[in-house]
N, C-alpha and C positions, 0 to 999 in steps of 0.2 A: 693248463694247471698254473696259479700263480707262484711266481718263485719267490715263495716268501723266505727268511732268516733261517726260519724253521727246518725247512725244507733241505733248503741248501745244507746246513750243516747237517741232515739224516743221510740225504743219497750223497754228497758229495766228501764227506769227509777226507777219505783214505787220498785223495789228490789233491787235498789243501796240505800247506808247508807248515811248519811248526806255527809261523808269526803269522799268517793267515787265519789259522785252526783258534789262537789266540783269539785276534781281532774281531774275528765273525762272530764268537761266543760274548763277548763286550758288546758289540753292535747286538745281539738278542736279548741283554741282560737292560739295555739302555729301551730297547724297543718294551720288554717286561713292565720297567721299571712308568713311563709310561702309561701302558695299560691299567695301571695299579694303582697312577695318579702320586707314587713315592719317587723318593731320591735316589738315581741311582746309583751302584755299588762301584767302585774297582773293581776288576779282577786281580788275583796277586795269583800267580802258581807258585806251591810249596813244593819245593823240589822232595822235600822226607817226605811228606806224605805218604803214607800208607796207602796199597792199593785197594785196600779194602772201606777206604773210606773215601766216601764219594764227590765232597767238598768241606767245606767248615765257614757258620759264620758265627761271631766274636761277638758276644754285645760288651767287649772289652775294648774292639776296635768295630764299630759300628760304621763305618764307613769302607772296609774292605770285603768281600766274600775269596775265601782263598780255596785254591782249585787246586786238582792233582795237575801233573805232566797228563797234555792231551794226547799221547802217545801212548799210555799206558789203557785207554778207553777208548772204544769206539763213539762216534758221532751221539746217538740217543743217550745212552751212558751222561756224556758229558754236557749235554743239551738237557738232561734231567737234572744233574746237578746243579748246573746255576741256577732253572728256574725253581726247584728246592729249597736254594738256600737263601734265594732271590724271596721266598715267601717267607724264612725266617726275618728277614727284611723288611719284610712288610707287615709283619705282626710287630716287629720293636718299632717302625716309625707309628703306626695305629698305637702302641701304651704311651709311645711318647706324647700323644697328642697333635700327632700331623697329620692323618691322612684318613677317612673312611677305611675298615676292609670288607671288601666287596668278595663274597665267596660264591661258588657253585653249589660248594655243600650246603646241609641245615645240621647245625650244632647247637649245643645248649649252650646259650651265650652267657648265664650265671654260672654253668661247671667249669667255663673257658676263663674267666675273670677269675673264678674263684683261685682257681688252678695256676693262675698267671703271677699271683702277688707272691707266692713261693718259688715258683718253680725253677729257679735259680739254686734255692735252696735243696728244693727238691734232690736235683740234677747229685748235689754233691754229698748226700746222704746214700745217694741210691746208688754212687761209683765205689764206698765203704763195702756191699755188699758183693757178695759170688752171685756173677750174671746181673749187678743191677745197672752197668749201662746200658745190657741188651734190655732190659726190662725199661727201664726208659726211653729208649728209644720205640719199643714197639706202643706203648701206652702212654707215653703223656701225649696231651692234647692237641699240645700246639706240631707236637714231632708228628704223630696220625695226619693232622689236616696238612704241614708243609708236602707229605711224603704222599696224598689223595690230589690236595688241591693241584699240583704239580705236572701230576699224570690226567687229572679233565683238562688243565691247559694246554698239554702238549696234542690230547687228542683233538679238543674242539678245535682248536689253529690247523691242525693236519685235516680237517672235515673243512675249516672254509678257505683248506690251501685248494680244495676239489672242485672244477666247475661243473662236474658230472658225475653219474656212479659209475662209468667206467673210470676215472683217473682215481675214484675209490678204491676201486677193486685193485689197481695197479699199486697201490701202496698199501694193503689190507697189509705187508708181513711188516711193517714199521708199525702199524694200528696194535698190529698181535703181540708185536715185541713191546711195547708201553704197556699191554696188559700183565704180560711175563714177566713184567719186570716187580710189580707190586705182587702176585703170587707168593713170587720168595718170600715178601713179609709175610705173609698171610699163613704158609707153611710155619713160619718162623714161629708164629705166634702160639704152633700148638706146641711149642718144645718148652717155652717157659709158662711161670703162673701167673696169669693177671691177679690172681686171690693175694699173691706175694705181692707184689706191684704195689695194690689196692691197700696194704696194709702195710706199708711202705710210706706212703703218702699220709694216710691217715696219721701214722705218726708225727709225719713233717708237719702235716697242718696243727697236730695238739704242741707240740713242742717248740716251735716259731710262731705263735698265733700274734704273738707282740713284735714282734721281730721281720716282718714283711720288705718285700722289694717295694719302691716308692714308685709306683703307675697310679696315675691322674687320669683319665685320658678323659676327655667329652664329645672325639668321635664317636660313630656307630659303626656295627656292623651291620650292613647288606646281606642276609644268608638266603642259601637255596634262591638262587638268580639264573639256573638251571635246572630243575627237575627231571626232564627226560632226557639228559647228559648223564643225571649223576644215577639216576633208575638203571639206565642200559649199562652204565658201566659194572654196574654192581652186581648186575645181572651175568655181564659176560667172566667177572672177575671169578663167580661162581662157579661156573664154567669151568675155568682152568684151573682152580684149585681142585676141582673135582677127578678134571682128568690127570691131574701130576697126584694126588693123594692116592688113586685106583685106577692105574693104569691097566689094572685085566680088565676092569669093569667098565671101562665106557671106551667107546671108538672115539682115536682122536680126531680122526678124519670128519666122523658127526658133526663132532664138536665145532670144531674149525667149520663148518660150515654153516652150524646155528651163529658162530660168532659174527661171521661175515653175513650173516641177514639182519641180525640186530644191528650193528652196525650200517646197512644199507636202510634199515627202518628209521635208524636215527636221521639218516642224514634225511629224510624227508620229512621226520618232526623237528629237528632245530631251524629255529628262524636261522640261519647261515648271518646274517647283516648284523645278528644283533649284538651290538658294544656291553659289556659287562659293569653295570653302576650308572648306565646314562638310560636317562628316559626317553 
């Protein structure tokens, strides 16, 4: 198995020191940043930080992604949130006009632009409202893609960390936990209203229509540069929402077993070699 960044900071965590646990998350955020073909970030740790908030990046300070105490999250935790916020990153160098972004998913790239010249504005209407930062966070665009895109990266890297399907199988409960981890949102989603959301925005868009955030950009995006990544994930994501929504009703034990065959399917449909935006 290669010992990639990745890797290391999953099974190794709990015996890295504080300034280790740091530096290795830097050295992933730098190797990200890389892949993405962007600049990459600082890390800063907020010591307030709330534990309930995963990281935070600023397009007030564009140059920092600031991180909880790595003590308070386990290894995946905190390996999701840089490359998380590490993707809101790479959405502001793309408006700013630096960089391709290059996605796994396929989005509607006129909803995502549309969406893009407010969503600033958005953000700070929707905090006015009861429940509307959860409401934006589960439904703006750019928040959905960092919080999907995040979770194929961590899993496609974890698939060409594998040189076989036995070192698959050996790490299938890090695969399962990337999957568990987007579930939550997806539970989440049926507690609030996207109809509220939706008519939330509608109004940001009539009421600011002169008033926009200033993105130029004459990059492009690259989408859907994975389909049977983002098919299988979305498959197995099904999966677990199904069995945490109706735990009488489906064996988890199935479950958990269908998962680890699609996932053993994948790893014999993904080109493993292939670089993300390079021909």
């Amino acid at each position: 198995m290669k010992n990639t960044l990745l890797l290391q900071i999953l099974k190794y965590w709990n015996e890295l020191s504080y300034k280790e646990k740091i530096d290795l998350l830097q050295k992933y955020e730098i190797e990200n940043s890389n892949i993405q073909n962007r600049k990459a970030r600082e890390l800063v740790v907020d010591e307030d930080m709330n534990s309930d908030v995963g990281g935070l990046f600023y397009y007030e300070a564009p140059s920092f992604i600031s991180i909880p105490k790595p003590t308070l999250f386990d290894g995946l935790h905190m390996a999701s949130s840089v490359t998380h916020e590490g993707y809101h990153a790479y959405v502001y160098d793309h408006m700013k006009d630096k960089c391709d972004l290059n996605l796994y998913s396929d989005i509607d790239i006129n909803e995502f632009y549309k969406e893009k010249k407010y969503d600033r504005k958005l953000m700070n209407i929707c905090n006015i409202y009861q429940d509307g930062a959860a409401l934006f966070s589960l439904y703006s665009i750019e928040e959905g893609l960092a919080e999907k895109e995040s979770a194929l990266h961590i899993i496609y890297n974890l698939l060409k960390s594998c040189d076989n399907k036995i070192e698959l199988l050996n790490i299938a409960d890090l695969l399962n936990n990337v999957i568990d981890l987007q579930t939550d949102r997806e539970l989440a989603k049926k507690t609030y209203s996207k109809s509220k959301y939706d008519a939330i925005k509608s109004f940001c868009e009539s009421a600011i229509i002169n008033d926009i955030d200033n993105y130029n950009t004459t990059k492009k995006i690259n989408k859907n540069l994975n389909p049977k990544l983002v098919e299988n994930f979305d498959e197995n994501l099904r999966l677990f929402v199904m069995a945490s929504q109706y735990p009488e009703s489906f064996d988890k034990l199935k479950i958990g077993m269908k998962v680890g065959q699609n996932l053993l399917n994948l790893y014999d449909d993904l080109e493993l070699g292939l670089e993300l935006g390079k021909e």
